[in-house]
N, C-alpha and C positions, 0 to 999 in steps of 0.2 A: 016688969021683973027681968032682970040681968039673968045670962047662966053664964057662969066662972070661965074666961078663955080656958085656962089651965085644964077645969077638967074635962070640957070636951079635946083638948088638944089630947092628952093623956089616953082620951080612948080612941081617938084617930088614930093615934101611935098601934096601941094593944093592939086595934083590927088588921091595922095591915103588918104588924108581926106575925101575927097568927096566921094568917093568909101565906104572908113570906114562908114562913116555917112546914105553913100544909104544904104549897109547892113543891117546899123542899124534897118533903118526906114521901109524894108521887114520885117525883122525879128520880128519885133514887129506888123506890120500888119499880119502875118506869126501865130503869138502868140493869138493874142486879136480877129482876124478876121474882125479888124476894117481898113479901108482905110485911115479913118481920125482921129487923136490921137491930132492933135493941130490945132490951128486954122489956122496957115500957111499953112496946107497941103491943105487946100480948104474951106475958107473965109465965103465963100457962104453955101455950104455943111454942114459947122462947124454949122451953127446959124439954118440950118433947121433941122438938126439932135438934136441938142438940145430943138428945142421945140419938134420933136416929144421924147424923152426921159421922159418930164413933164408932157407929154398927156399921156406917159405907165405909168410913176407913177403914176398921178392921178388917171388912171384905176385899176392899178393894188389896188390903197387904195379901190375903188372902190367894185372888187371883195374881199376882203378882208371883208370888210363891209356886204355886202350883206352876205357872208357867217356865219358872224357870227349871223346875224340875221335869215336866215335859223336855225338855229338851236336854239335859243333863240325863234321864231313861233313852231317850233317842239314841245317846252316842254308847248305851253302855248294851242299848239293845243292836247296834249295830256293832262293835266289836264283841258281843257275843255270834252271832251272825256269821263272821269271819271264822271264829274261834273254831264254830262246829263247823265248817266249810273244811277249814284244818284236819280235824278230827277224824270227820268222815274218809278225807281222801287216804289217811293215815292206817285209818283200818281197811280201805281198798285197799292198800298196801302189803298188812299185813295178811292180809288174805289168801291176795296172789303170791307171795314166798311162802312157798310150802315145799314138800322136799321133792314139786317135781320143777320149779324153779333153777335156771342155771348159776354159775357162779357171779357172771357176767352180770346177770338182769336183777342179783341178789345185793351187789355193789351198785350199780343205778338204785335201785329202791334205797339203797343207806344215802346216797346220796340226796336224794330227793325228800328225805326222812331229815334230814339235815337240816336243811331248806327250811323246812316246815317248821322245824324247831323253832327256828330261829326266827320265822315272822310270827310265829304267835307268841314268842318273849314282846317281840315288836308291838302287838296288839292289845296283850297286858301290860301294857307299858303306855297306854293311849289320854290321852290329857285333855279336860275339859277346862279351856283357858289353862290356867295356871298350876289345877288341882290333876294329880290322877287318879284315874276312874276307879281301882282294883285295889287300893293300897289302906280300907277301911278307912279310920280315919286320919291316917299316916297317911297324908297325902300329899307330902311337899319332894315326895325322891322317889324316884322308879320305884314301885313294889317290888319287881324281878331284876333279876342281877345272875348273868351268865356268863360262865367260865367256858375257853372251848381249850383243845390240846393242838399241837403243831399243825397238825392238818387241817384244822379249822372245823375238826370234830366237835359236838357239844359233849363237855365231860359233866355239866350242874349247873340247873339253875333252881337259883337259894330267895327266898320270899323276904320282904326288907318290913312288909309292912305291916297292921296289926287285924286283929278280928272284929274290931268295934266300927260298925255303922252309926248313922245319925239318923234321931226320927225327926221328921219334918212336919210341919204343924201346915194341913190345910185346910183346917176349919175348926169351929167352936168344938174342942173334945176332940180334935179328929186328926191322927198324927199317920206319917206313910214312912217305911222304909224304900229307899229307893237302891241305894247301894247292895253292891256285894263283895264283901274280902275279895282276896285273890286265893286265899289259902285257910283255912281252918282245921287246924287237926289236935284242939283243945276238948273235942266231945263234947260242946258245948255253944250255941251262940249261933250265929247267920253262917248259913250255906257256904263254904268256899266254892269259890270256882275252879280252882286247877286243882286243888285237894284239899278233902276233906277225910279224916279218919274214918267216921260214921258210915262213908257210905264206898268204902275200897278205890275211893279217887286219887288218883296222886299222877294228872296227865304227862308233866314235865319227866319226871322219874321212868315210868312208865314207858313215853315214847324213846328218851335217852335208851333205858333197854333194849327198847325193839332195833334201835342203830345200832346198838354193839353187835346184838344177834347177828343182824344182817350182814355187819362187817365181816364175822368172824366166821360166817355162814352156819350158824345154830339152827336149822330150819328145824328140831327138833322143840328148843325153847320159845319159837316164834308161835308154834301152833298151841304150844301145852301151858307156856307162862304170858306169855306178849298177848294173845286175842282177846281171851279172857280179861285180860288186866285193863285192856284199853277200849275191850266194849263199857265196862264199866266206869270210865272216862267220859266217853262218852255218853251212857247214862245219868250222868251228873251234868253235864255241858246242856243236857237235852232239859231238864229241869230248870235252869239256871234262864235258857228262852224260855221259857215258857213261865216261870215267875216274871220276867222285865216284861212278859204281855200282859200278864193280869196286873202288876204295877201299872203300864200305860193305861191299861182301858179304864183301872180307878180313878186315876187323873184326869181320866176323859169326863170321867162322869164329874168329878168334883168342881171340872171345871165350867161343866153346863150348870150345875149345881149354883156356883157362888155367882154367878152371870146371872141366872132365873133371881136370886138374893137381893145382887143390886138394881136389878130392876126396879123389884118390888119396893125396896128402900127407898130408891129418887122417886115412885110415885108417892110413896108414903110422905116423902119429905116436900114434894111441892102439893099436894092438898094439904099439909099440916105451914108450911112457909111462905107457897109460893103463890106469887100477885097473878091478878085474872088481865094480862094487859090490854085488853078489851077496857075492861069497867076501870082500870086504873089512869088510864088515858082520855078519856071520858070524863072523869073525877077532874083530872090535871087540867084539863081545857073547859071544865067552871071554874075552876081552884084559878087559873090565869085571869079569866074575865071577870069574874069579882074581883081581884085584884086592882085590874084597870080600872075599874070599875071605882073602887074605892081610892084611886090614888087619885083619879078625875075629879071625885066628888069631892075631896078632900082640898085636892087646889081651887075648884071654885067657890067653894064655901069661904075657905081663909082669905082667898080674895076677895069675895063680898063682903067677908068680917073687916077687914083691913079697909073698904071703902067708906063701909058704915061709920067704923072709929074717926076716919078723920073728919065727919061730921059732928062730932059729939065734940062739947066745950072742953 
């Protein structure tokens, strides 16, 4: 009894396709450390491996975000920093002119009152890259805009920018205010920093005052309108740090937060995707040697068939 060249040819072919094709598909799980590369390989596996992929990206935008807002809190907690550094020495100032202060040492303090003005226009005026920090979400032009007179006195500085912060998304549900105007005196809405209606803030105005005082030697006005006005400057300044710290330290946590997240996501995703390369390697070096295997047996067989044939009439 004959068997058909043809169809044992036919299944020599199918075996070492299928062999070709398994190597393939180690090899490539061998490569990538993934088990599942199509959805044929595991239907099931494929669709929950995929959503956890969109939950690590999500996250991963996630920490992305957060971090750059750590760092955009950084500079805004540092020129707050400066701002009450200002502030403080401002009301040393006002302290020391009182009416037993001379005329002398009352002109040194305007002068030095001056100064101060004018690097904390400098400070609210301070840019993260291209954006500044204080100007809500007007943020493409100085918030502050200061006018001085001949003498290089400060006569006003006027707020350019608006009341609206942005809320930043760092998590499922989970949004942060990180900003602060420079100015709010709408009784409504985010904190200002240099003034706010609500809470008797108005630092610019305020310490411009205590200069003319000084100028003009008001030690009267220094103690009864100026102290009062610009401790409560400073009450506002001292809030103002102390929101950018409990901002930071949420960020702190949000950001151990989405890290613990994706942790747990990449393990989630390689026991649901990902190749044992142990056992997969293993797999690939029988998957090899049956190959040889069959491609040996394959040539000596066809060769013995080919010697047989040319025996037959």
């Amino acid at each position: 009894m004959r068997v058909a060249g043809n169809s044992y040819t036919a299944s020599m072919v199918n075996q070492i396709n299928l062999l070709t094709g398994r190597q393939y598909q180690l090899q490539n799980q061998a490569t990538t450390g993934q088990s599942i590369t199509a959805p044929e390989d595991n239907p099931a596996g494929m669709t929950q491996a995929l959503g956890l992929e969109t939950d690590n990206s999500n996250a991963a935008q996630y920490a992305q975000n957060i971090s750059t807002l750590q760092n955009h809190s950084t500079l805004i907690g540092n020129a707050l920093q400066q701002l009450k550094t200002i502030a403080d020495r401002i009301n040393e100032l006002a302290t020391s002119s009182d009416g037993t202060a001379s005329p002398s040492a009352l002109q040194a303090n305007a002068v030095e009152t001056t100064q101060l003005i004018k690097q904390a226009v400098n400070i609210m005026n301070s840019k993260d890259g291209g954006q500044y920090l204080f100007g809500g979400t007007s943020s493409g032009q100085p918030p502050f805009a200061m006018t001085t007179d001949a003498n290089g006195n400060v006569t006003g500085v006027s707020y350019q920018g608006n009341t609206s912060v942005t809320e930043n998304e760092i998590g499922q549900n989970s949004t942060i205010e990180v900003d602060a105007p420079g100015a709010n005196d709408t009784g409504s809405g985010p904190r200002g920093v240099i003034s706010d209606s609500r809470y008797g803030a108005d630092f610019f105005n305020h310490a411009i005052s205590f200069q003319n005082d000084l100028l003009s030697g008001n030690t009267n006005a220094i103690s009864t309108v100026d102290q009062p006005a610009l401790s409560k400057d400073d009450d506002n300044i001292i809030y103002q740090v102390s929101n950018n710290a409990a901002v930071q330290s949420r960020l702190d946590v949000a950001a151990s937060a989405v890290s613990t997240q994706k942790t747990s996501l990449n393990t989630a995703l390689t026991n649901v995707a990902g190749a044992d390369l142990t056992q997969t390697l293993s797999q690939l070096t029988q998957t090899q040697n049956a190959y040889q295997i069959a491609m040996q047996s394959s040539a000596t067989i066809l060769q013995l068939r080919t010697s047989l044939l040319a025996y037959l009439p």
